[in-house]
C-alpha positions, 0 to 999 in steps of 0.5 A: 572296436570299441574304442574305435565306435567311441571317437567314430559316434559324433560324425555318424551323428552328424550325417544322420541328422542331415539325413533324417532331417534334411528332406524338401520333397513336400515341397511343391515348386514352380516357376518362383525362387525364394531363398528358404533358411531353417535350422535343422539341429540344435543339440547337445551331445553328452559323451556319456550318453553316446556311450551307454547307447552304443556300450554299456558292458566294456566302457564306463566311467570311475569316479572321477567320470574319466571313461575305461574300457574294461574286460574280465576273463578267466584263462585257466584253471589247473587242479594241482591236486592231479600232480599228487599220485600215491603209488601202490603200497605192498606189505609181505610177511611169511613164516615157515615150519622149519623151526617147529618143536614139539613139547618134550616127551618125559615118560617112563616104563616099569618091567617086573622081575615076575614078567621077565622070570615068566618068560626064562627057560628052566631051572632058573625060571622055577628057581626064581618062582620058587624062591620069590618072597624068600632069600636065596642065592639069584641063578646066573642068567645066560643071554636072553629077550627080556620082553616088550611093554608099551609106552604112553602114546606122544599126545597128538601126534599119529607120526613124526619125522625128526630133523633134531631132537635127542633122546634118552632112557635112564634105567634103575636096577632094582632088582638084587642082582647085577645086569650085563649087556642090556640092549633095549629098543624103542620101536613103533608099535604100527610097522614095528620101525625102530626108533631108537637103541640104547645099550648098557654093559652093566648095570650094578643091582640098586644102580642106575644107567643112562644112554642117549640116541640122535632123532635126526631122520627118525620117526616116531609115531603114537604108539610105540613099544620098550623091547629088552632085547637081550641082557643076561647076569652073572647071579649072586651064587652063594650070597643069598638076596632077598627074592621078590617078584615084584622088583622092577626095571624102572625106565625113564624116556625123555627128549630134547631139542625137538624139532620136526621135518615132517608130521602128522599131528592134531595141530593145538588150536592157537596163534602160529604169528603175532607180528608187526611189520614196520614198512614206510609208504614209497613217495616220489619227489622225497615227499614225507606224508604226515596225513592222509585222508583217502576218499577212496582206496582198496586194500587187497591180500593174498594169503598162501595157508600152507598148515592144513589146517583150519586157521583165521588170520587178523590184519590190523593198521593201527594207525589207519583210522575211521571214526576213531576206529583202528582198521582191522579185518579177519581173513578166515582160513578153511582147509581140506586139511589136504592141500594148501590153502590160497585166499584172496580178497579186498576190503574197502578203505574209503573214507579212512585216515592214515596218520603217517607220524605214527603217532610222533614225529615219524613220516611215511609210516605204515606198520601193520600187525598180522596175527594168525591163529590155528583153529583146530578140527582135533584131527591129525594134519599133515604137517612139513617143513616146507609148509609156510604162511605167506601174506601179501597185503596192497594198499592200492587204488588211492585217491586221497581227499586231504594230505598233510607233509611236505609233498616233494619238490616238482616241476609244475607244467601248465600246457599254453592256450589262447583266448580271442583278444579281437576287441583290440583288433583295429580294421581302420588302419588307425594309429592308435597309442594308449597311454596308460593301460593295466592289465591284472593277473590275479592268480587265486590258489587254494594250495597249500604248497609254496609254488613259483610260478613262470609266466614267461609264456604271456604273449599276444598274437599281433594283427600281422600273426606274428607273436609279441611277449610280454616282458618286465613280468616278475620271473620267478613269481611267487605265488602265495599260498593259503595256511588253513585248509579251505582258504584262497590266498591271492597273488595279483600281477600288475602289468602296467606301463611302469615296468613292461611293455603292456603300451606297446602289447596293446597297441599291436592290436592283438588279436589272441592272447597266449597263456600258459604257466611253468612253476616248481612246487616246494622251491625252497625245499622240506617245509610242511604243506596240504592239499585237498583233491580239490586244490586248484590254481586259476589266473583270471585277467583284468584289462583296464584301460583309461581311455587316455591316448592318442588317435590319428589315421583314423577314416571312417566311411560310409555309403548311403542311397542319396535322396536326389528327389530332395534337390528336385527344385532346388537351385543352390543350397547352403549347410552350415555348421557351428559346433562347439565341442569339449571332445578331444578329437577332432573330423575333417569330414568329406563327402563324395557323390556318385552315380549308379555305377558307383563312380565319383562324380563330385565332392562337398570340398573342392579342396579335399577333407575340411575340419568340420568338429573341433578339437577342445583344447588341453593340456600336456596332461590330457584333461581338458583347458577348453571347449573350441568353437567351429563353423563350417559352411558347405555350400552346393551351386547350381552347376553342383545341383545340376550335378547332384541330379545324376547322383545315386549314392552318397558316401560320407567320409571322415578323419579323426584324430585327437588334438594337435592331429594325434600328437596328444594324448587326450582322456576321455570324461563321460561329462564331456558334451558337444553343441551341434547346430546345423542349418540350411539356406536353399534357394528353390522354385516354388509353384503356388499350386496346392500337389496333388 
């Protein structure tokens, strides 16, 4: 509509100044008739002027004084950074007591020959005694008990369950006669459940013998017992040997390759794992994270205790950082030293820095060291190989203030939308062509991501509603991207006659603008981007347009209350016109009058619209060769002031259009100026009578 006020303004100025200064009811009349003539205008009207009075936010002249009409607004702006998601990140470790030693038992037992001898029957029982520090020949001893004696306890344990192990007693004769038919047992002291059976069918005087036995199934408890269940020997009968009470079995108790099935032991303080779990974070679209700086995020765990027994576990990220400090917490573990123990928890993450390189040349690596360490009550615990530690560690709830890899390759989809277009919107039916319009896209990303961009959604919605596209749009588009955090790289899309239909678009007289944008992220493949949580695209638009076309068909008209009291004593009058004009357009003007029910009851123009403002003259450029010239009279009759006397309202039409009748595109300077002189001969009667 702006365009339009702009070529309208001369005509509507011309029928004010007839208005306002055409008014002859001072005038006292009677019965005398004297031609009257005076001027009415003189003036200049400067185009600049005539537009800063009705226009001063969308038209206004460059530097070389040609007038543009220009219009800036925003159409979208997409937060790229709300394509970018970080899944949860879960981390799991467990270990079980399956494969739980114990360190092996090495203790020994000592049986006097005194102990056994006390313990025979007689005559061999007095014999020894008798004989004891003498030599004398050693009585033939017939199947007999040998008698018990204690073992040291297994340090630590009350009660053990075997699922391997082996166990071996050795045994040195050191008594002066030769042994048959040893049988010696292992048993618990609490319960007397046996442990295991050794057997040796001679063992010679001064000689040692070895027997083993299998601890699969068996259990041992802490204080267990050496029984000689039976043994017997031949004697050295004559041969005299040296008698001493004080001579010993001497025994050797040793284990291997132990390992529990279940136990009830005071657990040693200490760690039970020491591990680090080398995981790499799961990313869609293939993106390979370097960096990632988390504005907010939760790392939660669930631990199932299986040890009955107090305990701490320590998780550290070695390479999730806070002000140069690793992140690492302590889980504490308190038992009943009954049941299991099950701990859940979170710790905040905000504001850490994970360095997915590893410290190299890695991407998406996550590794976390888990340590749990025993803290012993000193009281016996039970303890089974179904027991295990389980850990579950989740990164989640990830909202990231900066990334740095390569981010995938994504499709990019912002939704259309329209922005009201009707400043173009021509009500007069007007012919209006531009000549050379610009339109400018300016795409501002702050993202580091290589994109291309479709902007094949551009369109606009014409005054009839159906859609126009823009085509000769450069598809794909490539927007260009900052290379240092913080900065915005530009990518300006100019939309001009050269290469698209922006003429034919604009003189569609829209009413709508439709926008949207599609695009791929990372079109080119693997190449290292970042992004903030802030990193946005926005498209503004400038629309410039020279006011440089063509205008035809263009009527403007207007209705106004006609001052019939002004003709009240006039018998005929002459307007006259005489306006010099650099403008490149030109009015053929009309004026109808009509009565109170709005019909027509006569023209200005016998002969229809008369050109009343001239056209300049130009060139096939548009600027301006000269001004025109152009005098017009309208006169009015007695027969017509007769007529006007019925007349209630006056309506003042007006055709323009630009030189030789639209056929050329004139430009329109701010510099340009029209000379309007208007004047009036009236032939009225006078009454000489002062009005009272």
């Amino acid at each position: 509509m702006k365009r339009v006020l702009l070529v309208a303004f001369p005509l509507i100025l011309l029928s004010s100044c007839f208005k306002d200064k055409y008014d002859f009811q001072n005038l006292d009349t009677k019965d005398f008739n004297p031609s009257v003539a005076a001027p009415l205008v003189n003036t200049d009207l400067v185009l600049g002027d005539l537009i800063s009075s009705v226009d001063t936010s969308l038209i206004a002249p460059d530097q070389d004084n040609l007038l543009h009409l220009t219009y800036s607004s925003n159409l979208f702006s997409y937060k790229v950074a709300d394509l970018i998601t970080i899944p949860s990140q879960s981390i799991s470790q467990s270990f079980g007591l399956a494969g739980f030693t114990i360190p092996a038992i090495n203790t020994g037992a000592s049986v006097t020959l005194g102990t056994v001898v006390a313990g025979m029957s007689n005559p061999q029982k007095t014999t020894l005694q008798n004989a004891n520090g003498s030599s004398a020949p050693f009585p033939a001893i017939p199947a007999q008990a040998g008698g018990s004696v204690a073992v040291p306890s297994l340090s630590g344990f009350s009660s053990v369950t075997f699922s391997a192990g082996t166990l071996t007693m050795g045994i040195t004769n050191n008594w002066p006669t030769q042994l048959n038919n040893v049988q010696i047992e292992i048993r618990n002291v609490s319960g007397n459940g046996l442990v295991a059976t050794f057997n040796y069918p001679v063992i010679a005087a001064g000689a040692s013998s070895s027997a083993g036995a299998s601890l699969i199934g068996v259990t041992m408890k802490s204080d267990i017992k050496v029984t000689i269940v039976s043994f017997s020997s031949p004697g050295t009968f004559p041969t005299f040997v040296p008698i001493d009470l004080s001579d010993d079995l001497s025994m050797t108790i040793s284990t291997a390759n132990l390992a529990i099935a279940s136990a009830s032991a005071v657990f040693p303080s200490g760690e039970v794992l020491n591990q680090t779990i080398e995981t790499d974070i799961t990313m869609p679209n293939g993106a390979e994270l370097k960096t990632l700086n988390l504005k907010s995020g939760t790392m939660s765990y669930d631990i199932d205790y299986g040890v009955r027994e107090n305990a701490q576990i320590v998780i550290t990220l070695p390479y999730v950082k806070k002000n140069g400090v690793a992140f690492s917490e302590i889980i504490p573990l308190n038992s009943d030293h009954i049941n299991a123990t099950n701990a859940t928890g979170s710790f905040d993450l905000s504001g850490y820095s994970f360095d997915l390189t590893g410290g190299g040349a890695k991407v998406n690596y996550l590794p976390a060291t888990i340590v749990a360490s025993v803290i012993s009550s000193g009281n016996p615990v039970p303890i089974t190989t179904t027991d295990s530690v389980k850990a579950v560690i989740t990164i989640d709830q990830l909202a990231f203030s900066y990334i740095e890899g390569y981010l995938g390759t994504q499709s990019l989809n912002i939704p259309t939308d329209s922005l009201d277009f009707s400043f173009f919107k021509n009500p007069l039916g007007a012919n209006i062509s531009l000549a050379d319009p610009k339109l400018t896209l300016k795409l501002k990303s702050s993202v580091g991501i290589p994109i291309n961009g479709d902007l094949s959604a551009l369109s606009v919605i014409k005054e009839d509603g159906n859609t126009l596209a823009f085509t000769g749009i450069a598809n794909p588009l490539v927007i260009n991207s900052p290379t240092v955090v913080g900065n915005t790289a530009t990518t300006n899309i100019n939309i001009d006659k050269t290469t698209t239909n922006v003429i034919d678009v604009l003189s569609s007289n829209p009413t709508s603008i439709i926008y949207g944008m599609t695009g791929t992220l990372n079109p080119g493949g693997p190449t290292t981007n970042f992004i903030t949580d802030s990193s946005s695209i926005s498209v503004s638009m400038d629309l410039d347009v020279p006011l440089y076309g063509k205008i035809s068909g263009f009527v403007i008209k207007d209705t106004i209350s006609f001052p019939v009291e002004a003709f009240e004593n006039v018998l005929s009058a002459n307007l006259r016109t005489n306006i010099t004009s650099e403008y490149p357009i030109e009015a053929d003007v009309q004026m109808y009058f009509l009565d109170a029910n709005y019909l027509v009851l006569d023209s200005i123009f016998d002969d229809g619209y008369r050109v009343v403002v001239p056209s300049s003259t130009i060139d096939s450029d548009g600027e301006l060769v000269s001004a025109s010239t152009k005098q017009t009279d309208m006169p009015v009759d007695e027969a017509k002031v007769e007529m006007l006397k019925s007349a209630k309202y006056i309506v003042l039409a007006s055709k323009l259009a630009t030189a030789n009748n639209g056929a050329t595109s004139a430009k329109f300077y701010s510099t340009y100026k029209m000379n309007i002189k208007l004047g009036v001969i009236a032939t009225v009667k006078i009454d000489i009578k002062q009005k009272k």
